[in-house]
N, C-alpha and C positions, 0 to 999 in steps of 0.2 A: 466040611462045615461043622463046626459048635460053637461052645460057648467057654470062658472062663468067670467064675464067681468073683465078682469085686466084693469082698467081705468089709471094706473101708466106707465103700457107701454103697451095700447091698444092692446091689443090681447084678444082671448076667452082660457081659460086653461080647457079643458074636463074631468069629471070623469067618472065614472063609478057606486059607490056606493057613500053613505052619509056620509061615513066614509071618502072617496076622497075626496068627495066636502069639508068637515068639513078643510083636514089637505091643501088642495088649497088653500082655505081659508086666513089661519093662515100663510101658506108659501110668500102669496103674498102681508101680509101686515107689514112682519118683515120689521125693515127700513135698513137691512143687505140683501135686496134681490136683484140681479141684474135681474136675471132670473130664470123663472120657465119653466121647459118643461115636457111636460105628456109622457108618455106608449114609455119611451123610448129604444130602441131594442139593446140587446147586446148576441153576440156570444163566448161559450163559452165549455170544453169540460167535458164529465162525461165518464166514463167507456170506454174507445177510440169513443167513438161518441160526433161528436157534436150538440150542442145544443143550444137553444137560451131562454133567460127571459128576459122578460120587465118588466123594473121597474116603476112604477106607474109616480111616481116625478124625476126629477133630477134639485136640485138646484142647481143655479151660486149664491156664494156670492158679493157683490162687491169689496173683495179681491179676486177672483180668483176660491177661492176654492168652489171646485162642493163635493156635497152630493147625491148619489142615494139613493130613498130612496121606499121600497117595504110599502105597506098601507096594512095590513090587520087586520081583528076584532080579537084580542088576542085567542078566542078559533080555529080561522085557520093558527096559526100559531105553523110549524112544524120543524119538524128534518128535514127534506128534504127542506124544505126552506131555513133555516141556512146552510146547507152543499151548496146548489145552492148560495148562496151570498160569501158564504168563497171559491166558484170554481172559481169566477168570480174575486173578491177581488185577489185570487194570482196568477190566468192569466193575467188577463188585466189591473188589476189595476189603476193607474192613469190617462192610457190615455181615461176611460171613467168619472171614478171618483175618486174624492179622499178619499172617506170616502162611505163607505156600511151599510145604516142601517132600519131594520124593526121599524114600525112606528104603533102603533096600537091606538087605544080607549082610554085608561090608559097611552098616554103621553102626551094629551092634557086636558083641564080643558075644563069645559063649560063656566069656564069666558073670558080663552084664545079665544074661537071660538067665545061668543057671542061678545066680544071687536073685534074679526078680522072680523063679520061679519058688524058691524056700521062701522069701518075703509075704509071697500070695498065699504060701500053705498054709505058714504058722500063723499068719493073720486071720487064718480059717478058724482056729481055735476059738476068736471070741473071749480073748483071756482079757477082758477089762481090769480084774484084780491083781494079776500076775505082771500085766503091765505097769500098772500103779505102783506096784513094788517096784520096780525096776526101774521105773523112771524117777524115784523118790531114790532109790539106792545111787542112783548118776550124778544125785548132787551133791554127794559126798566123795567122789572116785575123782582120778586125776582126769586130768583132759585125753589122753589116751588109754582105753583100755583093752583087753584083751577079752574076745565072746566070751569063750569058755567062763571067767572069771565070774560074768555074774552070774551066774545058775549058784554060785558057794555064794557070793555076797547078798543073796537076798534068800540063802537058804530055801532056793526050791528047786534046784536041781536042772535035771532036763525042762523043767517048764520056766524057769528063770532064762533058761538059755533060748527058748522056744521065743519068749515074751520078749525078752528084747532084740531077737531076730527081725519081728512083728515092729520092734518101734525105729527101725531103720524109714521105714514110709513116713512117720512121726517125722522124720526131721531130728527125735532125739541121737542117734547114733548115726555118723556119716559114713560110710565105705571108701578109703581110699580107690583109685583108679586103679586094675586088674586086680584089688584082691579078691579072693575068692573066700565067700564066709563060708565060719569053722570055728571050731572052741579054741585054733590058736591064732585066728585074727586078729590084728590091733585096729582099733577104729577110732573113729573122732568120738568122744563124749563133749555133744552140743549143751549137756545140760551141767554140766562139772562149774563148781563154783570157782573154778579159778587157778584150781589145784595143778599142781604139772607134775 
């Protein structure tokens, strides 16, 4: 059991296993994240009894839309678990979440976690200014760029490259699918005026 620092909107989010922390992680540095909340409790009924499961995660998108989501390692996941999420999904449905789904081992990559685990660190820094640079330097850069590059185009170095590691969660720089950040990434610049 601990916790990881959400430096995006200062809170601690708690797991429980490595599998938690791993998918905490990854939840808290989509740039579609509004909210993450842990072990959260919902009442619901089996066999005329009731009953209650908590679901590991429950995310808010910044549309709106909330995801419960149960974390367990693929061989602890059971018939009984799935009937427990389909009892809850047609009682309560919406007004806990809008979507019910088991999350296991085999849905995240290790480049997913280890890019969300450098997102959560440099975002530790608190570089409000460093980022400002950099998010001002991307609207002059082409629509793809390469990490490394901005640490020289905004002349600060490792903290240029730190700072816009940190605005991947922004939404300003997209990660294609398996790459793994590094100063020779190429990534989407969401903030580029047009440029190619």
């Amino acid at each position: 059991m601990g916790f990881v620092v959400d430096p995006y909107r200062r809170r601690e989010v708690w797991f429980e296993s490595s599998l938690e922390e791993s998918v905490a992680v990854w939840l808290l540095t989509r740039p579609d994240t509004r909210e993450v909340r842990e072990q959260q409790k919902v009442a619901y009924r089996c066999n005329g009894r009731e009953r209650f499961h908590y679901f590991d995660y429950v995310l808010t998108r910044l549309s709106g839309h909330r995801t419960a989501y149960a974390v367990k390692y693929r061989n602890d996941v059971d018939d009984e678990l799935r009937e427990t999420l389909r009892l809850v999904a047609e009682q309560v449905g919406d007004r806990f979440a809008d979507e019910y789904r088991i999350i296991t081992e085999k849905d995240l990559t290790c480049t997913q976690i280890e890019n969300a685990r450098d997102i959560l660190s440099y975002g530790s820094d608190f570089d409000a200014e460093g980022c400002a640079s950099v998010a001002e330097a991307l609207t002059t850069l082409p629509r793809y760029v390469r990490l490394g590059a901005l640490g020289s185009a905004t002349g600060l170095g490792e903290r240029g490259y730190r700072a816009a590691v940190s605005l991947v969660q922004a939404g300003a720089l997209a990660v294609p699918a398996g790459v793994r950040l590094g100063p020779e990434a190429i990534l989407e610049n969401r903030l580029s005026g047009g440029h190619r």
